[in-house]
C-alpha positions as CSV (number, residue, x, y, z in Angstrom):
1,X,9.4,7.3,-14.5
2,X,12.1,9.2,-12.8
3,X,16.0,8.4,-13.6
4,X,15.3,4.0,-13.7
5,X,12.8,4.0,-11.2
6,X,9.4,3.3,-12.8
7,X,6.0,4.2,-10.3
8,X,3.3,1.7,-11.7
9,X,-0.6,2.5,-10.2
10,X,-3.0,-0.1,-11.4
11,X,-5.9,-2.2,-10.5
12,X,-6.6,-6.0,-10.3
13,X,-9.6,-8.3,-10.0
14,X,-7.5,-10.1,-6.9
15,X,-4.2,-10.1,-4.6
16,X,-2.9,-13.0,-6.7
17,X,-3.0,-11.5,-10.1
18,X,-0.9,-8.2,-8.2
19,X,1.6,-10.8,-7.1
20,X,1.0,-12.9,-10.3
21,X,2.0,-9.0,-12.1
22,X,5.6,-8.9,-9.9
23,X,6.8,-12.1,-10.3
24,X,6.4,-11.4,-13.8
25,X,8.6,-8.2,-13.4
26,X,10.9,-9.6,-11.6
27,X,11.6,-12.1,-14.3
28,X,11.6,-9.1,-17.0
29,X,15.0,-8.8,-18.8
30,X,14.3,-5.1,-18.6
31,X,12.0,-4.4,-15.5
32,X,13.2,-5.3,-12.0
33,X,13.3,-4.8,-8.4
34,X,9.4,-4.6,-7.8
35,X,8.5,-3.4,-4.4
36,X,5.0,-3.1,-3.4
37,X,3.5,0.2,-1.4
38,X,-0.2,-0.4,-1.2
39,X,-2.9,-2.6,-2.3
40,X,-6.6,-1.8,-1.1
41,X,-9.9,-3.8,-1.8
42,X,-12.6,-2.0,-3.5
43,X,-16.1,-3.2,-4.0
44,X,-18.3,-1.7,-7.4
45,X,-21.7,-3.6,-7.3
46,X,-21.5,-6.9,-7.6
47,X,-17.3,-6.5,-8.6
48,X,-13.9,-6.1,-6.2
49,X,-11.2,-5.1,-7.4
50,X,-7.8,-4.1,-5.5
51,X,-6.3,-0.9,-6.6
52,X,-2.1,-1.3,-5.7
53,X,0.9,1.0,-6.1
54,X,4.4,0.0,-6.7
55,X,7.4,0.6,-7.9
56,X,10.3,-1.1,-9.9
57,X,13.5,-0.4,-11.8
58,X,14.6,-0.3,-15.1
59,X,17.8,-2.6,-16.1
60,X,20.1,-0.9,-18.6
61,X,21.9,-3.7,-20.3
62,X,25.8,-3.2,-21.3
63,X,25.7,-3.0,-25.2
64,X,28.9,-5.0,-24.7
65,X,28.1,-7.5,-22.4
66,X,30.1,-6.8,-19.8
């Protein structure tokens, strides 16, 4: 994490769980803005997985409302 900006690396059995992952951000009282730098398909024996990178920002709320 730098300033709001948050760098998320992870891995996922599929491209629809990564997109499952930033819709769910993207919904995120706290989390937003995803934006998506790679995703690659690796295979481990009889497993794939797709290791992505991405990025999102933090929302800081107005303790006032405002």
């Amino acid at each position: 994490m730098k300033r709001q900006n948050l760098s998320i690396n992870g891995s996922a059995e599929s491209n629809a769980r990564v997109s499952a992952y930033m819709r769910n951000i993207d919904s995120s009282e706290w989390i937003g803005n995803p934006r998506l730098s790679i995703i690659t398909g690796k295979s481990s024996g009889p497993s794939r997985t797709n290791d992505f990178k991405l990025s999102a920002s933090q929302i800081i709320k107005n303790p006032y409302g405002e």
